[in-house]
N, C-alpha and C positions, 0 to 999 in steps of 0.2 A: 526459705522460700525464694528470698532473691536468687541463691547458686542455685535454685531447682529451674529457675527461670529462665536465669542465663546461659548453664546449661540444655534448655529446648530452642532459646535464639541460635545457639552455636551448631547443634544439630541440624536449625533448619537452614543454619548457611552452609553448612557440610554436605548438605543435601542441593540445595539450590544456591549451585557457587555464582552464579549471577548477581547475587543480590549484592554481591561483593564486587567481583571482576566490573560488570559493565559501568557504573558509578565509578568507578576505579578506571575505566579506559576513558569515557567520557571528559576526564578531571585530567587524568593523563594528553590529550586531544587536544585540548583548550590552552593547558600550557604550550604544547608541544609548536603547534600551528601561532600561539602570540608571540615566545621567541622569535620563530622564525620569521614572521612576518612584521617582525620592528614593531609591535603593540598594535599594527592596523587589524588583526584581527578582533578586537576587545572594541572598536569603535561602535557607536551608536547605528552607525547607516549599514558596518555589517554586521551587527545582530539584529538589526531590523528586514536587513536582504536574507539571510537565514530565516528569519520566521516566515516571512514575504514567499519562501522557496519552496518553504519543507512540507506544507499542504500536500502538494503534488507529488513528490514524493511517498509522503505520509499516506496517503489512501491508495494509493497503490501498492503500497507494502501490504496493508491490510486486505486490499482485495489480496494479494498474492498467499498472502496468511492463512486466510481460509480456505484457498484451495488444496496450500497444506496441509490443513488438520485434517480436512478427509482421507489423505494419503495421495493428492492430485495437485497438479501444476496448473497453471493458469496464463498460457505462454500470450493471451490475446486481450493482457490487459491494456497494453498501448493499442492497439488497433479499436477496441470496443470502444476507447473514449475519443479517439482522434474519429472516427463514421459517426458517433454518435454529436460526438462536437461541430463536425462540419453539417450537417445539418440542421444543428441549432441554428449556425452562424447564415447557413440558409437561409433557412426562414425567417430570422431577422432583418435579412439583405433585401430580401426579394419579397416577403409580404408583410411587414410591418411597416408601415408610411413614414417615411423623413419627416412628416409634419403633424405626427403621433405623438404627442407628448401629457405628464402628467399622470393621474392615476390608470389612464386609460394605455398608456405606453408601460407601465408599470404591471398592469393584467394580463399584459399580451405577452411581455417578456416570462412573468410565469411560465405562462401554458408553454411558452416553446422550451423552458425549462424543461417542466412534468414530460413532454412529448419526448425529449432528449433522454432524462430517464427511463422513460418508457420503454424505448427503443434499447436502451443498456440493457435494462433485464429481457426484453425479448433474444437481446443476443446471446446472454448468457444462458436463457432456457433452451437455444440452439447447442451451447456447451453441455449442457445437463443433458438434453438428451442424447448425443454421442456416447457421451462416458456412461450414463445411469440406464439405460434402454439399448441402445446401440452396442455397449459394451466395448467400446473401442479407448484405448490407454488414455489416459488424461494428457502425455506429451504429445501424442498424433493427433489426438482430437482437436484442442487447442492451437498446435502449430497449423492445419488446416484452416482451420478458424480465425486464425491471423492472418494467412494469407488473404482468405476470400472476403474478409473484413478494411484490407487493405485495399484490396483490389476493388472495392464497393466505393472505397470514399476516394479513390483515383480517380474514378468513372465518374462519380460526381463532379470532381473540383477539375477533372482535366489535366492533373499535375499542375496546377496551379492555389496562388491562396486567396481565400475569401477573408476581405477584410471590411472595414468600416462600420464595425457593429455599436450599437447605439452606447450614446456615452451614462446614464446610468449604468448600462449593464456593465462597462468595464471598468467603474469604479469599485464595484463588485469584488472586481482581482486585483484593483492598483490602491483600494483606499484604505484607509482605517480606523480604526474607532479606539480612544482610550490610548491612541500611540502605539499600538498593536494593528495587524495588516488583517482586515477582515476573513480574507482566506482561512486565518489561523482558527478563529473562532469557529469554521465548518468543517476543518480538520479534528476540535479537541471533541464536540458534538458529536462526528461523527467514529471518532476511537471511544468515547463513552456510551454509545449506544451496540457496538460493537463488543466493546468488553461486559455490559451487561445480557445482553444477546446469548456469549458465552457461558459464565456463568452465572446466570439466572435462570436461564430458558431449559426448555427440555430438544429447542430446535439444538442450540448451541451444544448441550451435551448429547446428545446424541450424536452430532458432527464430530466430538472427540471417539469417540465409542466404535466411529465406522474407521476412525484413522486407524483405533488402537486392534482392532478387530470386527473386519467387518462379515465372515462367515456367522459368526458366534449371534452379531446381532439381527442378523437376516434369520435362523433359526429362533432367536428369542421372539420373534413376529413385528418386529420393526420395519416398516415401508422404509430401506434404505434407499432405493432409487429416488423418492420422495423428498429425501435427506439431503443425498448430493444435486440431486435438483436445485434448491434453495440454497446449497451453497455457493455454489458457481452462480445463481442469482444474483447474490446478494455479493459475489465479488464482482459482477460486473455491474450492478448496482453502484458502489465506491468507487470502481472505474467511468463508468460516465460523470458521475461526482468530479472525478478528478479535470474529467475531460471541459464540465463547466468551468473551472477556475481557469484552466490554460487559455483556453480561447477569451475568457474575460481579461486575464492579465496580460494577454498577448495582443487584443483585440485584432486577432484572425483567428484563421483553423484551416490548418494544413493535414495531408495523409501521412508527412514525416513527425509533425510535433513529438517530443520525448520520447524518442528511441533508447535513448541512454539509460533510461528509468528502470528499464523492464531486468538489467543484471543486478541492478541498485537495489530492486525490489526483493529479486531474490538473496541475495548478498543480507541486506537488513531483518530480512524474515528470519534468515537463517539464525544470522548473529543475535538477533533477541529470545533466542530461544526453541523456535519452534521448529519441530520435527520434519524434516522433509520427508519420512516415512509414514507423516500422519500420525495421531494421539494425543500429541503433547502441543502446548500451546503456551504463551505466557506472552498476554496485549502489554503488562507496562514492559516486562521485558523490549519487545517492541517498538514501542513509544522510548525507552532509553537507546537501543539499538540507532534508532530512527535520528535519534539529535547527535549519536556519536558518527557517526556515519554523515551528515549534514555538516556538520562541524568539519569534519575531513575534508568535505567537498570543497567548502567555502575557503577554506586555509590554501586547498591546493590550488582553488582559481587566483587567490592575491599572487600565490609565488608564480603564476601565470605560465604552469608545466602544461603540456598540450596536451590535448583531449586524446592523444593516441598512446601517452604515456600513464592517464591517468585510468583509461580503459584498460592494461596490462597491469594498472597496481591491485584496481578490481578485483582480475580475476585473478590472483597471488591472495588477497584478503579470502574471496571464496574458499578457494583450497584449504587453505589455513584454518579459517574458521569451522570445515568440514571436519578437518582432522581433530581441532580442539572437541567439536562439538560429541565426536566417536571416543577419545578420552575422558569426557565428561562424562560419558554414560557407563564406558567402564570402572570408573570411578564411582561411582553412585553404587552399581551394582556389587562390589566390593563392601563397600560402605555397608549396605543396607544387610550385606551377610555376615560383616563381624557382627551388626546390631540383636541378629536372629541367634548366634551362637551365644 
């Protein structure tokens, strides 16, 4: 019984070399970046500035995730949260009273929340219907959509930043509870709601089903348009999410915040596993991607290399990981045909 057992664990790491590899980079990472960095990487203040970080990060990956498993890209995740964010920080600015405080300042900062989300998924149903109705690629729709999304929250701020948002709400992104950074907690919430979403739902499997084949499922009588509708929803949904935290932690909101994000996103989606072709998916993959890839970051800002050199290591990791990720499937594919013979 044990070797029948340990034989099905062995097979399903032969199958899903991840479960190995990315715990295996991760572990690799940690060392690699403490060496270097004379032990200040293992300090308190930076594995608290990592958690503090990786939120923002973290649901952006996720929004970029799903627009993966459909088989689509999602290039207007920094634009959707930065428009959706400066007009939170708006409406905070300019109609919530300085002399607003208490449960009553508490009420009003909600509702300009829900309205900021609001506005998230109304943008993304602007995505949805390009790609689902419109029929135009998920990259030109998207890159459009970043544009005129950027162009929207210019118009508003003027190339300038709105700051001075009330101080609850930016405790929100700079506090913490338990010695952990609040943030972290709307991150984990929101990759378990996410990963249950997936697989539990019939929304969520259905979104792998249009990745893995979407003609097959449009003849089974599946409202696919329906499908990718709510998924680009619900990624720009995680994207205004995101866009709450920055302007809390940042207390402003600017048209440039987190540009950097949007290769990281993709870069992290990729390296956790999921398909840029659509189908295939795997959120803890993800969520380990997500903290190797964070770890990276934080190692490279101690050794204090410049953001022009760390943006060219990026895109060397991308590539990489693309190739790896085209061997893996060759490999798999191999695999599963000695299994057949």
């Amino acid at each position: 019984m044990k070797t029948d057992r340990f034989d099905k664990i062995l097979d399903q790491a032969r199958l899903n070399l991840d479960i190995v590899i990315l715990p295996a980079a991760f572990i690799l990472v940690v060392i690699l970046m403490t060496i270097s960095t004379s032990f200040k990487f293992l300090t308190y203040g930076n594995i608290s500035s990592i958690l503090l970080q990786l939120p923002e990060l973290g649901l952006f990956t996720l929004a970029m995730m799903l627009a993966m498993t459909v088989g689509g890209i999602n290039l207007s995740i920094i634009s959707t949260a930065n428009l959706a964010g400066v007009i939170m920080a708006w409406l905070m600015v300019n109609v919530i009273s300085p002399e607003t405080s208490g449960a009553s300042l508490t009420l009003q900062l909600l509702f300009v929340v829900m309205a900021g989300l609001l506005i998230s998924l109304l943008l993304g149903a602007v995505n949805g219907i390009l790609i689902a109705y419109v029929e135009v690629s998920p990259t030109l729709a998207t890159l459009s959509t970043m544009i005129l999304y950027e162009g929207l929250t210019l118009a508003i701020t003027k190339g300038k930043v709105i700051s001075g948002l009330p101080q609850p709400f930016v405790g929100l992104g700079n506090g913490s509870l338990l010695g952990i950074p609040k943030p972290f907690y709307i991150f984990v919430a929101a990759a378990f709601f996410i990963r249950v979403m997936i697989k539990k739902t019939s929304i969520g499997k259905y979104q792998i089903m249009i990745g893995s084949n979407k003609k097959a499922m449009t003849f089974s009588g599946i409202n696919t348009r329906k499908v990718l509708m709510q998924a680009y929803m619900v990624s720009s949904l995680l994207s205004g999410l995101a866009g709450v935290i920055m302007i809390s932690r940042y207390n402003s909101a600017n048209a440039r915040f987190g540009t950097s994000y949007l290769l990281l996103a993709v870069l992290t989606s990729v390296l956790g596993g999921t398909d840029p072709n659509g189908g295939y998916v795997r959120v803890g993959g993800v969520i380990a991607a997500l903290f190797t890839i964070q770890a990276l970051n934080s190692g490279i800002n101690i050794l204090g290399v410049s953001s022009f050199v760390s943006t060219m290591i990026w895109g060397v990791l991308l590539v990489a990981i693309i190739i790896y990720r085209q061997g893996v499937a060759r490999y798999k594919e191999k695999y599963l045909s000695r299994l057949v013979k």
